[in-house]
C-alpha positions as CSV (number, residue, x, y, z in Angstrom):
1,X,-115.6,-36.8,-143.9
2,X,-117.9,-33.9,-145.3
3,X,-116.9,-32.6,-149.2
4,X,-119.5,-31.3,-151.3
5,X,-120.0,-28.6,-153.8
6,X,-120.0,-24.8,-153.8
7,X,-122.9,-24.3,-155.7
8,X,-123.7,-21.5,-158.0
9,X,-127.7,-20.8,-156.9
10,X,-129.1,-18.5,-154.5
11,X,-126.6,-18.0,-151.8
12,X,-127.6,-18.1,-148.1
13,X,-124.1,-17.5,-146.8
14,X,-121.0,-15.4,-147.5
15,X,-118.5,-17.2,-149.8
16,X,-115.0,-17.5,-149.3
17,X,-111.8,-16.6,-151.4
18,X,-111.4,-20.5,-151.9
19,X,-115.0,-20.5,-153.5
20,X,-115.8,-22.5,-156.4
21,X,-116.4,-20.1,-159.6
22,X,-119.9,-21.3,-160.5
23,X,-119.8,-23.5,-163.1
24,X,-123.0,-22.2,-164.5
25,X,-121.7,-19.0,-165.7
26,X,-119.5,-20.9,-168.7
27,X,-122.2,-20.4,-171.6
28,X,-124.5,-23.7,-172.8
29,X,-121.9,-26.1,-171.9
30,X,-122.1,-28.9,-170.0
31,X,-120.7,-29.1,-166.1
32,X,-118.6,-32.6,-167.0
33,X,-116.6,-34.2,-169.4
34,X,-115.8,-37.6,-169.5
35,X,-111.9,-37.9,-168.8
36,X,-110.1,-39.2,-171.6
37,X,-106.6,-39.2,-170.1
38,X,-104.9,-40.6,-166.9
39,X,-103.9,-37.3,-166.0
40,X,-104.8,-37.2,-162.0
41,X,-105.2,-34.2,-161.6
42,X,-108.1,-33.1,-164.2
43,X,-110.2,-35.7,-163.1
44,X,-113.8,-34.6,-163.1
45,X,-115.9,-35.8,-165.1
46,X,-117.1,-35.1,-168.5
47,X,-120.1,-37.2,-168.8
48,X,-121.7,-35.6,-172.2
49,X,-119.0,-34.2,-174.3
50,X,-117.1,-37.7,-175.8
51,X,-116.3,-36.2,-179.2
52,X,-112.3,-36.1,-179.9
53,X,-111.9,-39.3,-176.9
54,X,-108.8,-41.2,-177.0
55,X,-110.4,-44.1,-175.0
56,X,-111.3,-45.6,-178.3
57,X,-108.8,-48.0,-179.2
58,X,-108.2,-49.3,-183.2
59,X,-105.3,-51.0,-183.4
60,X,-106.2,-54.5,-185.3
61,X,-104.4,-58.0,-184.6
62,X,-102.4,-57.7,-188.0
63,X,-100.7,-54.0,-186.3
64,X,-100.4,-55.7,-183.5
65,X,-97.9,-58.5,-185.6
66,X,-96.8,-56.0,-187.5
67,X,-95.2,-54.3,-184.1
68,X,-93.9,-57.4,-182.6
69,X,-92.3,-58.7,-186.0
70,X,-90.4,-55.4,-186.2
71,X,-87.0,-55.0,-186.0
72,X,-86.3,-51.7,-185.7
73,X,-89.3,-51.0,-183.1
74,X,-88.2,-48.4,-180.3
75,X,-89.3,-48.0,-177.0
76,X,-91.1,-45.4,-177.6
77,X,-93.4,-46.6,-179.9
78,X,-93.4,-49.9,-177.3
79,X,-94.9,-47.6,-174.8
80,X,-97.5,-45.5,-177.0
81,X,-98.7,-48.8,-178.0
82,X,-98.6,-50.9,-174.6
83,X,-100.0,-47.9,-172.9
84,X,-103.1,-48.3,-175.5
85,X,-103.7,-52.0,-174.7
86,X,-103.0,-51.7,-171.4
87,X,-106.5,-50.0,-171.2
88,X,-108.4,-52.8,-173.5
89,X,-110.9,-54.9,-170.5
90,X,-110.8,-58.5,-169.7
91,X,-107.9,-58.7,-167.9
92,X,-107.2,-62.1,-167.7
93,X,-103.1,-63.4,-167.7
94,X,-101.0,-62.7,-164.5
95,X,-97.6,-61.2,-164.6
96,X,-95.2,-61.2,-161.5
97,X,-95.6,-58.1,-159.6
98,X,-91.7,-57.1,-159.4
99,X,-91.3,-57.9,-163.2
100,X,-94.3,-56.0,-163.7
101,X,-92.8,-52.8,-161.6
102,X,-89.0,-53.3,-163.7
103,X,-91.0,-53.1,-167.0
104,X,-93.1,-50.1,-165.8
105,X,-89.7,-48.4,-164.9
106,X,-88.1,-49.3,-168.0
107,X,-90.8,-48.2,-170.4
108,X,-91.0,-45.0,-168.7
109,X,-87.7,-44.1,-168.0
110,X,-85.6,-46.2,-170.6
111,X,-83.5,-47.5,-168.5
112,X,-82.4,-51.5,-167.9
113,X,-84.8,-53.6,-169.4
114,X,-86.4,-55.9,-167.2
115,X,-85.5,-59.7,-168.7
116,X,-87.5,-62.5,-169.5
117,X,-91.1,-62.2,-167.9
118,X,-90.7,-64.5,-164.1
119,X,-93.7,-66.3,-163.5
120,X,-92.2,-69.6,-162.3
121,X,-92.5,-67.7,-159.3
122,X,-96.4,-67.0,-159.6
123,X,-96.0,-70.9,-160.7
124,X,-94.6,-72.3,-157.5
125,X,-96.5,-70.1,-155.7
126,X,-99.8,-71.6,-157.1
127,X,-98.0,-75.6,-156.8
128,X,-97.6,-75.0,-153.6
129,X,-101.2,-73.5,-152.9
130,X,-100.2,-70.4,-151.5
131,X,-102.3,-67.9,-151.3
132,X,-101.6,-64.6,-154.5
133,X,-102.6,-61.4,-153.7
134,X,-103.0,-59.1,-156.6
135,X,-100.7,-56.0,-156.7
136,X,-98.7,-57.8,-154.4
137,X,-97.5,-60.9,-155.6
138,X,-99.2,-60.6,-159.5
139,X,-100.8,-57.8,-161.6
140,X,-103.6,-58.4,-164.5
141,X,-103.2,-57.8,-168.3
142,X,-105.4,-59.0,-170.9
143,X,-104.3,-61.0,-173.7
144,X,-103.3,-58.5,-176.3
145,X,-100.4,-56.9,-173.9
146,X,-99.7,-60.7,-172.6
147,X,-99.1,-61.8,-176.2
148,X,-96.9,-58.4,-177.3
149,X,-94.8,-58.8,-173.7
150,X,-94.1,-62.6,-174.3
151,X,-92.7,-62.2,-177.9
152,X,-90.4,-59.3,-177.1
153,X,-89.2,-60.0,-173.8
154,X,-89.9,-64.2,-173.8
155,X,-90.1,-66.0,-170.5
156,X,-93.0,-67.1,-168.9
157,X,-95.2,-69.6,-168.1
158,X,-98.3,-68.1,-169.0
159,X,-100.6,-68.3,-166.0
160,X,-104.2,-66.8,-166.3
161,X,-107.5,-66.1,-164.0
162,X,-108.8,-69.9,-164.4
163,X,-105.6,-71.2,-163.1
164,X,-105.9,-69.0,-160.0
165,X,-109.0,-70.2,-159.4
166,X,-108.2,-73.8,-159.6
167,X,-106.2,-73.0,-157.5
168,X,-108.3,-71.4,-155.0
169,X,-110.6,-74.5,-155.1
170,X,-107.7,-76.2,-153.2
171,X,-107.3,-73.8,-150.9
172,X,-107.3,-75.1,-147.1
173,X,-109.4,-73.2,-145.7
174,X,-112.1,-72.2,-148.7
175,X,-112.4,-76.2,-148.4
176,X,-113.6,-76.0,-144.7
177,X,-116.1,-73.0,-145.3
178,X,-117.5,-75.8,-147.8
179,X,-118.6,-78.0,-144.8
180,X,-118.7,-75.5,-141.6
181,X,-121.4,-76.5,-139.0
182,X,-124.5,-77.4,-140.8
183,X,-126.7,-75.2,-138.3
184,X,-125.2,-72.4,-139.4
185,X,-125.8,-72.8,-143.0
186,X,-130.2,-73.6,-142.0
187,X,-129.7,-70.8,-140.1
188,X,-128.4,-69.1,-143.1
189,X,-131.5,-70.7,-145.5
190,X,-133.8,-69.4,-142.8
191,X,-132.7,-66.1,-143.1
192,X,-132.3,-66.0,-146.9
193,X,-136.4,-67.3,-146.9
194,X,-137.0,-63.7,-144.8
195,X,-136.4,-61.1,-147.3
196,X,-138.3,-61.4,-150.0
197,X,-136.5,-61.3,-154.1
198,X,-136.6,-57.9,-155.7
199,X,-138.7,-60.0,-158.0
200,X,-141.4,-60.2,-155.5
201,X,-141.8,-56.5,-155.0
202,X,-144.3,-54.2,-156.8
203,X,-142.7,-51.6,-158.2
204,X,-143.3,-47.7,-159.0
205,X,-141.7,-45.4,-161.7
206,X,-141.3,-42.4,-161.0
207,X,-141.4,-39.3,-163.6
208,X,-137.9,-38.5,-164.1
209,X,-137.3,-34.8,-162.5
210,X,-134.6,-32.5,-161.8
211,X,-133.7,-31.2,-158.1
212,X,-132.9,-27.9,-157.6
213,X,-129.5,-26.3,-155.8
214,X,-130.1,-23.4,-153.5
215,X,-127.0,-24.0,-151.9
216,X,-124.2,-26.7,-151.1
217,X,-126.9,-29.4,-151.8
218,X,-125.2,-31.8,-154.5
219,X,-124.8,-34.0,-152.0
220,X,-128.0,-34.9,-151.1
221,X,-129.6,-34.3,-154.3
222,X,-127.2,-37.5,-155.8
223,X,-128.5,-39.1,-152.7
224,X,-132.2,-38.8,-153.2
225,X,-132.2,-39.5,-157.1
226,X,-130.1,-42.8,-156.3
227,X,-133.3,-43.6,-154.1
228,X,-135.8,-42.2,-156.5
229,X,-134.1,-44.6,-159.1
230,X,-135.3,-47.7,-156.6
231,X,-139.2,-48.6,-158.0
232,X,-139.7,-51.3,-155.0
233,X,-138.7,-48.3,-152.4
234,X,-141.4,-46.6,-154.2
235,X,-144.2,-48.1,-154.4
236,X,-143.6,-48.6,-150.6
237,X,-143.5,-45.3,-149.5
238,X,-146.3,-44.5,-152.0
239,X,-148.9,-47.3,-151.5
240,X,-147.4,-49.0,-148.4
241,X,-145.9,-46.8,-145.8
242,X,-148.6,-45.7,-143.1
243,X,-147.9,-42.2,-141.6
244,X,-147.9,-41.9,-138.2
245,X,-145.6,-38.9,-136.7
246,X,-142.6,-39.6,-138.6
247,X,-140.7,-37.0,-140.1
248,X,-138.0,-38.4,-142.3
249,X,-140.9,-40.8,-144.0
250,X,-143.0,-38.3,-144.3
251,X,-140.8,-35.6,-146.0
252,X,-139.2,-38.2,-148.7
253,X,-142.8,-39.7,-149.4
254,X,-143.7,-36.3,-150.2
255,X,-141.3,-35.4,-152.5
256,X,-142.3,-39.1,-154.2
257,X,-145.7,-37.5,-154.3
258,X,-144.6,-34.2,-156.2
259,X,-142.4,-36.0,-158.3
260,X,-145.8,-38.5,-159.8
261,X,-147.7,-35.3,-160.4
262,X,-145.3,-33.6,-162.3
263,X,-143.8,-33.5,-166.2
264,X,-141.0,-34.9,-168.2
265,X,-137.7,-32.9,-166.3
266,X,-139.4,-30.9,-164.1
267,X,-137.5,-28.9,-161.1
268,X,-138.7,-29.7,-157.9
269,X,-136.9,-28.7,-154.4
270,X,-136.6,-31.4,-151.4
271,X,-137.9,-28.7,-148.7
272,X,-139.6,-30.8,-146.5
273,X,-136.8,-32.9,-146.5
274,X,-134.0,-30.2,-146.0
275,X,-136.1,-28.7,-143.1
276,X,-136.0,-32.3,-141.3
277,X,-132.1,-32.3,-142.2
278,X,-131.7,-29.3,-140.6
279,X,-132.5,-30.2,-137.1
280,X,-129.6,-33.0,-137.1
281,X,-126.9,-31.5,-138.8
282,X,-125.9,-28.0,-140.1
283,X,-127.0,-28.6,-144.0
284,X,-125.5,-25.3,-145.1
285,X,-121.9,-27.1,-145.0
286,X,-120.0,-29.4,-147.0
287,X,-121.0,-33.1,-146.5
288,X,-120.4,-36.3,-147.9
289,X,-123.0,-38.0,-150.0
290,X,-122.0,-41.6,-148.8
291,X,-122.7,-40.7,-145.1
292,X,-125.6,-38.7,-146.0
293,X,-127.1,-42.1,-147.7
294,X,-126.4,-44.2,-144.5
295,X,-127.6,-41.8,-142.1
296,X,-131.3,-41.4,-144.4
297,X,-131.4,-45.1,-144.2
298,X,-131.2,-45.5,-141.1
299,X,-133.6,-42.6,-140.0
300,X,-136.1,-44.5,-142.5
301,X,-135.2,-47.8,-140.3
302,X,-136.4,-45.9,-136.9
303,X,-139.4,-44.5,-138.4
304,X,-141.0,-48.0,-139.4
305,X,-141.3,-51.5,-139.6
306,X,-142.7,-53.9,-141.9
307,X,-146.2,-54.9,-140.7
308,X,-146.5,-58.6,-138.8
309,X,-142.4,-59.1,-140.2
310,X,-140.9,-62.4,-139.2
311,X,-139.3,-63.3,-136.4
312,X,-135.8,-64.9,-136.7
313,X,-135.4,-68.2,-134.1
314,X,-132.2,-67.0,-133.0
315,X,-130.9,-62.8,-133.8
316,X,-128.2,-62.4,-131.8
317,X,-126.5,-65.2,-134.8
318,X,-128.2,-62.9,-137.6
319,X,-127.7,-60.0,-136.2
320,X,-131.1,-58.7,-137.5
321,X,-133.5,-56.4,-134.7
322,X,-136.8,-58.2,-133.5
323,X,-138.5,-56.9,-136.8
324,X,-137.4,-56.5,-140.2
325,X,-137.8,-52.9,-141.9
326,X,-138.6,-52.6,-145.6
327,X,-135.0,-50.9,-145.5
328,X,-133.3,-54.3,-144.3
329,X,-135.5,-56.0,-147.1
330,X,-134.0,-53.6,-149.8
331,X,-129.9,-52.8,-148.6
332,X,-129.2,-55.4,-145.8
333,X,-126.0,-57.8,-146.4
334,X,-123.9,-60.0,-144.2
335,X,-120.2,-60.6,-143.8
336,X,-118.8,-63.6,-141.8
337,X,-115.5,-64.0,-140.6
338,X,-113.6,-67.3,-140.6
339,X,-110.7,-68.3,-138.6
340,X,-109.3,-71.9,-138.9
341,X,-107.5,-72.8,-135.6
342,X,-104.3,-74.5,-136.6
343,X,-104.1,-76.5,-132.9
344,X,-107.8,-77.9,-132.9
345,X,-109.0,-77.4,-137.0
346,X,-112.1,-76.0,-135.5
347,X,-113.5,-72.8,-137.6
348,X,-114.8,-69.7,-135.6
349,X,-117.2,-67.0,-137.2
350,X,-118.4,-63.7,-136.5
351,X,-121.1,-62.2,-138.2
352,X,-121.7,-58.7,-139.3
353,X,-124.1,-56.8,-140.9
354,X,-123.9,-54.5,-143.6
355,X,-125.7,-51.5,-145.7
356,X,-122.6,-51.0,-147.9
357,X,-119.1,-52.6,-148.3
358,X,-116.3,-49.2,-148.0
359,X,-113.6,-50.9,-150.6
360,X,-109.7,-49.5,-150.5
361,X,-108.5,-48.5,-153.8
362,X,-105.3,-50.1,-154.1
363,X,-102.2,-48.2,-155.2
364,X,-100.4,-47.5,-158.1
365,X,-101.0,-49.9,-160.8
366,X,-99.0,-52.0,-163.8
367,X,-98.7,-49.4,-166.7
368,X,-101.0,-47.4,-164.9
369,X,-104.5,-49.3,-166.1
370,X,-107.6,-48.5,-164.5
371,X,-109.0,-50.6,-161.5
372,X,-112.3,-52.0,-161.9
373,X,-115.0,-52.4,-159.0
374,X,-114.3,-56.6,-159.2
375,X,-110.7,-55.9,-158.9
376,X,-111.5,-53.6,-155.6
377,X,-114.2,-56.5,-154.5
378,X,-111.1,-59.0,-154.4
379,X,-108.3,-56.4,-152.8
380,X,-111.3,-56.1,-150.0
381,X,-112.1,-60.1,-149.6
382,X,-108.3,-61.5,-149.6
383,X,-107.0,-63.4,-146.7
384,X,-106.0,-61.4,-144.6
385,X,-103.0,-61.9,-141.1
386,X,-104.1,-61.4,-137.9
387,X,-101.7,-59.2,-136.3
388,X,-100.6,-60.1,-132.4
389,X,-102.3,-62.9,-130.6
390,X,-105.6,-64.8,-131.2
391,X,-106.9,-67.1,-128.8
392,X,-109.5,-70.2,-130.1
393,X,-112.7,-69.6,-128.8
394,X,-112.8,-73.6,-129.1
395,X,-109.9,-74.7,-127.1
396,X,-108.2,-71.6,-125.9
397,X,-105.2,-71.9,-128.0
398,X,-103.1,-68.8,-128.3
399,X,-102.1,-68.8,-131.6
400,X,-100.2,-66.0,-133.5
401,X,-99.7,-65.6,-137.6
402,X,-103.4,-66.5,-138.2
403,X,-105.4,-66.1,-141.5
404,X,-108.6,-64.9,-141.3
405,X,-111.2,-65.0,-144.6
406,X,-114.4,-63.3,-145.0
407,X,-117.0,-64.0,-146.7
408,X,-120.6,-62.8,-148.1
409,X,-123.2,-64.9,-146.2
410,X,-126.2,-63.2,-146.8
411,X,-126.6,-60.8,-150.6
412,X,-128.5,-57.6,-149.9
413,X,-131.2,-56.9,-153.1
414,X,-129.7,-53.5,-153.4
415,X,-125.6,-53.8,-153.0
416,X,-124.0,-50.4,-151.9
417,X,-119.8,-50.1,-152.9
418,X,-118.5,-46.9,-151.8
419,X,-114.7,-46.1,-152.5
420,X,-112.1,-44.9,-150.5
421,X,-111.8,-41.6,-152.4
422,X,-111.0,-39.1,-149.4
423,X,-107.9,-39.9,-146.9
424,X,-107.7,-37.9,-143.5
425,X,-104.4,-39.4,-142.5
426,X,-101.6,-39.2,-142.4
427,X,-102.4,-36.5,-145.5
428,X,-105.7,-34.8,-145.9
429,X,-106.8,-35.1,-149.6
430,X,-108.7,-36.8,-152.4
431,X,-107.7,-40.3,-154.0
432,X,-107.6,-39.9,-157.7
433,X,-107.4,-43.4,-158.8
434,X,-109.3,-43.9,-162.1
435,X,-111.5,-47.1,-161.7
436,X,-114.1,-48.6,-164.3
437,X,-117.8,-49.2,-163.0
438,X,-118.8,-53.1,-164.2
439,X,-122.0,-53.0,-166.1
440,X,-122.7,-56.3,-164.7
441,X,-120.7,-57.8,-161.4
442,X,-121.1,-61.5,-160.2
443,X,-119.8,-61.6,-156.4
444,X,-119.9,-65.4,-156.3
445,X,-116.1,-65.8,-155.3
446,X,-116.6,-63.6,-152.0
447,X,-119.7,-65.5,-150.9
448,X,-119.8,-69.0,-149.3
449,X,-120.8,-71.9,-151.9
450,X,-124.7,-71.6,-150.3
451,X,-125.7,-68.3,-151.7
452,X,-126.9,-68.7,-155.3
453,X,-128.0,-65.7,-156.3
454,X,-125.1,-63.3,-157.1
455,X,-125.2,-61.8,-160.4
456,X,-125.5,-57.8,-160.1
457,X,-126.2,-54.9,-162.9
458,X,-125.4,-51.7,-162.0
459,X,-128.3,-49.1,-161.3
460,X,-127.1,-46.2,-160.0
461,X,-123.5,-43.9,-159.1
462,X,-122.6,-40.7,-157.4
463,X,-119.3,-39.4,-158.8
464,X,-117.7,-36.4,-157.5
465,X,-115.2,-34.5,-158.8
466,X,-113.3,-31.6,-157.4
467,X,-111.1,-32.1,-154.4
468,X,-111.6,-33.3,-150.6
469,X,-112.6,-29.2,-150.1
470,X,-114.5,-28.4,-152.8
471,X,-116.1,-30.2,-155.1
472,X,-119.4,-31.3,-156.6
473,X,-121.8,-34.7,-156.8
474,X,-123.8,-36.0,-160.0
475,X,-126.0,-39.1,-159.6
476,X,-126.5,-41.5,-163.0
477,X,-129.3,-43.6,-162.3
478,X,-130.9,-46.1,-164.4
479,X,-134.4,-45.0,-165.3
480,X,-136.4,-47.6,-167.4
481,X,-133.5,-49.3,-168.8
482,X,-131.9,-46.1,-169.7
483,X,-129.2,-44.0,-167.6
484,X,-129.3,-40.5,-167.1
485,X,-127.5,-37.8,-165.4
486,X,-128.9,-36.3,-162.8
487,X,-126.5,-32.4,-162.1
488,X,-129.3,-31.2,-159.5
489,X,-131.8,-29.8,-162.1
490,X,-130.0,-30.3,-165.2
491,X,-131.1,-33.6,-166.7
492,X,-129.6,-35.7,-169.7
493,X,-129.7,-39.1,-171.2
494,X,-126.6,-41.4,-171.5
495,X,-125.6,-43.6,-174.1
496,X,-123.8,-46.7,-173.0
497,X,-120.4,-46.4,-174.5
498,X,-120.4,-42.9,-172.5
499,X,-120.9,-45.0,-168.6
500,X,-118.0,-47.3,-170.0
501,X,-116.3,-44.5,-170.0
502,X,-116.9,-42.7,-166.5
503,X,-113.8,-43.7,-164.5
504,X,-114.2,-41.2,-161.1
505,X,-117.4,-42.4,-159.4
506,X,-117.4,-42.4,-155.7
507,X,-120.4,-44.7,-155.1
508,X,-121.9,-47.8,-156.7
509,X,-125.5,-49.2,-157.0
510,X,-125.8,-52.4,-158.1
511,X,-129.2,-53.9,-157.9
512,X,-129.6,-58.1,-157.9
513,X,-129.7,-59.4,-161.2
514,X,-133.2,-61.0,-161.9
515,X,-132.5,-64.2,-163.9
């Protein structure tokens, strides 16, 4: 998947009829807006103009009572003011999914009202310890719209978060990851003692700069000031890293070089970079900033190796090569699989590694609310049914309708969430899906019990807006406790009420939390 801009600087090539306008030409006014509606198909993103945002919502407890007390209340003032709550955070009270999708209907089409709220179903579901899945069996609301949809349409019980993950703590099988083989959890400690904390690193600022855009480069100048925004990748390349005949180093540590030297929002252009680029892929087209990241990466991971690294006592379980890079140190994660075999109770796991985690936006949600990245964390981590046979690496057992769980054995110092934005089948186009960034993001319910450290803040995001065409990329990247955004050489500060507010990024940083 390749989507990028159609840049407004010196062109190289011929444009075509479906050509971007540049954006440039629109007099002193910035590129992006923050979107203030749920309208789908505006949605880039207006990340400096927030005057005249309905995001902002006033509505005090005592209006609130007011509404619910009245008698002569209609449905459209229902929906203006459960379509403002709706978008209020902490959601934390469950409503059954079906009930959820007859009120949605009803609201928005005034048609039969959808009865008294069913969640002895979510109820029995949870006495029983079966397993929810959200926008499939429940959806989430915060308290405000729980509290307004309980008074006017009764029913009930009220069932929140906390009781979900009670309930979860009795789960079957989250009870066996608790005690699975005990070599594989030193194994685990062994591995953790490897890579060092972010912590431990030294560190590097850089002077914050601007990239220029000759042409189609958004992508990969999101990419590099993600990087640039890392102070332990650095001060490695910097002070560290020993050149020796390796390109892709050598290029980025010279543009690290340029970028010391120079002022407050200078311009600077990534040639040495784009001339090694050039040789692997055509760079004059449309590409995709999340590929582009992976692909750097792991050129960086060819090019060198972390002097006298470690060895691990057994890699083909870690899945780590003979020597650690500074890369794996930084970005590398690992997912294990567990399958509980129903004829013998033993627990098979697979091991893989990652550099990012690509999470599904799920589809259409209650009232239309906007996802948030812990919401896509848990659509990606449910338990999931093995489709056809599975046979028990234990006893040989063929088994059919078996659950399989995975889980985060081993937190990576830099976590890496890209979303599922752009779809190739069965329809070629861009998913528009409005989701939230978390400020801070603890992954502790997706990792097994051992890991400790799981508390993230966010550090950097791509977002792109356009189509899966033509579009364009912007990096925000936390620079010395601030965020900026980076549009190639345009540069600007954030405030924080104006990230809150960004609701169309297409890939996460989130750097460990240092207690």
């Amino acid at each position: 998947m390749f989507i990028c801009c159609k840049s407004n600087k010196k062109l190289k090539v011929v444009q075509t009829q479906t050509q971007t306008p540049p954006l440039q030409a629109q007099p002193k006014q910035s590129k992006y807006q923050i979107r203030t509606s749920n309208d789908q198909d505006q949605h880039s993103t207006n990340l400096t103009n927030i005057e005249g945002t309905n995001d902002k919502i006033n509505l005090s407890l005592q209006e609130v009572e007011k509404f619910i007390l009245h008698d002569k209340k209609t449905i459209e003032q229902e929906r203006e003011l459960v379509t403002k709550l709706i978008e209020l955070p902490d959601k934390t009270h469950l409503i059954e999914f079906n009930w959820a999708i007859a009120y949605t209907n009803y609201i928005k089409d005034a048609g039969i009202q959808p009865g008294e709220i069913r969640n002895k179903i979510l109820y029995d579901k949870i006495k029983g310890k079966e397993e929810l899945i959200l926008d499939k069996d429940y959806v989430l609301v915060n308290d405000q719209v729980w509290n307004v949809l309980v008074n006017i349409y009764k029913g009930g019980p009220m069932i929140t978060i906390n009781d979900l993950y009670r309930k979860s703590e009795n789960n079957i099988l989250d009870q066996s990851l608790k005690v699975f083989a005990q070599p594989s959890i030193d194994d685990l400690d062994k591995k953790q003692a490897k890579i060092r904390n972010l912590k431990q690193m030294p560190i590097k600022e850089l002077q914050i700069i601007g990239l220029e855009n000759e042409i189609y480069f958004c992508y990969l100048n999101s990419v590099l000031q993600c990087l640039m925004g890392i102070p332990q990748l650095n001060y490695y390349f910097l002070y560290s890293y020993q050149s020796d005949c390796k390109p892709f180093s050598n290029a980025y540590t010279l543009l690290l070089k340029k970028a010391s030297k120079v002022h407050y929002k200078a311009r600077l252009v990534a040639k040495e970079l784009i001339k090694v680029l050039q040789k692997h892929f055509s760079i004059y087209e449309m590409h995709d900033s999340s590929e582009l990241l992976l692909f750097i990466l792991d050129k960086f991971k060819e090019e060198f190796f972390i002097n006298n690294a470690p060895q691990f006592n057994k890699p083909e379980q870690c899945q780590f090569k003979q020597s650690l890079t500074f890369i794996d140190e930084i970005f590398y994660g690992q997912l294990t699989s567990f399958i509980k075999c129903t004829s013998c109770d033993k627990i098979s796991q697979h091991q893989d590694s990652f550099y990012d985690l690509s999470l599904p936006l799920v589809g259409k949600n209650f009232m239309q609310r906007k996802l948030t990245i812990q919401e896509c964390l848990s659509n990606y981590f449910k338990e999931e049914l093995i489709e056809g046979e599975w046979t028990c690496s234990f006893c040989n057992q063929k088994l059919k309708n078996i659950k399989r769980r995975v889980k985060i054995t081993f937190t990576p110092n830099i976590l890496v969430l890209q979303l599922k934005r752009f779809q190739s089948y069965p329809l070629k186009k861009k998913i528009k899906e409005p989701v939230n960034a978390d400020i801070e993001l603890n992954i502790k319910n997706f990792c097994v019990p051992e890991i400790v450290e799981t508390k993230y803040e966010l550090q950097a995001m791509i977002v792109h807006s356009g189509t899966i065409d033509q579009g364009h990329y912007v990096a925000v990247v936390k620079r010395n406790q601030n965020f900026y955004l980076f549009n190639d050489d345009e540069i600007e500060r954030l405030l924080p009420n104006q990230i809150n507010q960004i609701d169309s990024a297409y890939l996460f940083m989130y750097r460990r939390k240092s207690d």
